[in-house]
C-alpha positions as CSV (number, residue, x, y, z in Angstrom):
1,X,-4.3,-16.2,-19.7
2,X,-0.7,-15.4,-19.8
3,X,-1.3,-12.9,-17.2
4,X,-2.8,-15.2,-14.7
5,X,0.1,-17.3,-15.4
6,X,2.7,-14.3,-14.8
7,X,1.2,-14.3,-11.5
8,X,0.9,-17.2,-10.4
9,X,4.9,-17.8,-11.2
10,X,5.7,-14.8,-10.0
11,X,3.8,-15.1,-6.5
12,X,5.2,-18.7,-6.4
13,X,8.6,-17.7,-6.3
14,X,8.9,-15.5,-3.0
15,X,5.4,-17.5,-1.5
16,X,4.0,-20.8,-1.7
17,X,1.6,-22.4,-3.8
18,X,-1.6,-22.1,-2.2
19,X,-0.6,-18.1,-1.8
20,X,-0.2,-18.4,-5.7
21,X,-4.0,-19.7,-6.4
22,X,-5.3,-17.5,-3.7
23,X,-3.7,-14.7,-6.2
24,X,-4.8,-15.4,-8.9
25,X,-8.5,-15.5,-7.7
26,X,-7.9,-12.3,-6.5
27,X,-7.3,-10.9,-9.7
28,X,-11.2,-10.8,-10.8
29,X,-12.2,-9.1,-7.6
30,X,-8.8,-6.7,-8.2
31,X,-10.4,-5.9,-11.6
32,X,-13.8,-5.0,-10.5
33,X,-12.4,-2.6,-8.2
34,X,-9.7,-0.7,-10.2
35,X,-13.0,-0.1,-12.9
36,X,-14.8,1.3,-10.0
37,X,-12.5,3.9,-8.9
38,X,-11.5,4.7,-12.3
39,X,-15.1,5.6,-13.1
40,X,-15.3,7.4,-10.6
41,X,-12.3,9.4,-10.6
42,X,-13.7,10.0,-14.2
43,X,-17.1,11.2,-13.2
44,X,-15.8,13.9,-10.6
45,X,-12.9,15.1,-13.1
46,X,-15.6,15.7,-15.6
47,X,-18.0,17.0,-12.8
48,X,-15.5,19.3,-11.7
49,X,-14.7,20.4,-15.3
50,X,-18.1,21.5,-16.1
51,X,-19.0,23.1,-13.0
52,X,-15.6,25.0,-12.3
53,X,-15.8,23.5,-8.6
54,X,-12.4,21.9,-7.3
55,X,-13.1,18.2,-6.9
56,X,-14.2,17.0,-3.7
57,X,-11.7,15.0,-1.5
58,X,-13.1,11.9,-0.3
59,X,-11.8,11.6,3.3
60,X,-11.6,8.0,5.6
61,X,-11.7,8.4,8.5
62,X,-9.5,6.3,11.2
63,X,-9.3,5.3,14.7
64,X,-5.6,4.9,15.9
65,X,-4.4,2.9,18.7
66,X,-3.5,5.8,22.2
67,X,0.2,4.3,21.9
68,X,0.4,5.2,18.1
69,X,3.5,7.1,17.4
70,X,5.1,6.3,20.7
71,X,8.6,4.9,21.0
72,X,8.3,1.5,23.0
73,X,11.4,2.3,25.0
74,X,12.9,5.2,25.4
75,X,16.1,6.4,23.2
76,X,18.6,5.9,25.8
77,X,17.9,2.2,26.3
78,X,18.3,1.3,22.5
79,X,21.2,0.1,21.5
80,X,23.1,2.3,18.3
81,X,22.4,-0.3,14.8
82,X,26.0,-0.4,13.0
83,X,23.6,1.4,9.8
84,X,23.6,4.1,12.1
85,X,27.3,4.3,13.1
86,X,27.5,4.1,9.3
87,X,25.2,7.1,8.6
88,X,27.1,9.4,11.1
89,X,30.8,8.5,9.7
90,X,32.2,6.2,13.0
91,X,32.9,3.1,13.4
92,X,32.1,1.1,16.5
């Protein structure tokens, strides 16, 4: 219980309330899946223990956007930030 309230104090603070309750129902769901991959990182260590194999590395695979990566304008059109006038020693 006093995590739940934890939480929902804690979400409260930077979010709203309905944010809050939404978190704290969460928190079941949250559970079931952390026991999940727990057991199952469990299972392959111990698989991989007794059989002297290296674990196998469960890959996901993704789709990313053609403009992933990509500067939306090129360097010479954006403006220096002062953080960077700061990082090279210079002051604008």
């Amino acid at each position: 219980v006093a995590k739940i309230l934890r939480r929902l104090w804690a979400v409260r603070i930077t979010q709203d309330w309905t944010t809050a309750f939404v978190g704290v129902l969460r928190l079941p769901v949250a559970n079931i899946v952390n026991f999940a991959a727990s057991y199952r990182a469990v299972e392959q260590a111990l698989r991989s223990y007794f059989s002297g194999e290296a674990p196998k590395w469960s890959k996901t695979t993704h789709e990313l956007p053609a403009t992933f990566g990509l500067d939306p304008q090129p360097e010479s059109q954006l403006e220096p930030t002062p953080q960077a006038h700061q990082d090279r020693g210079t002051v604008p």
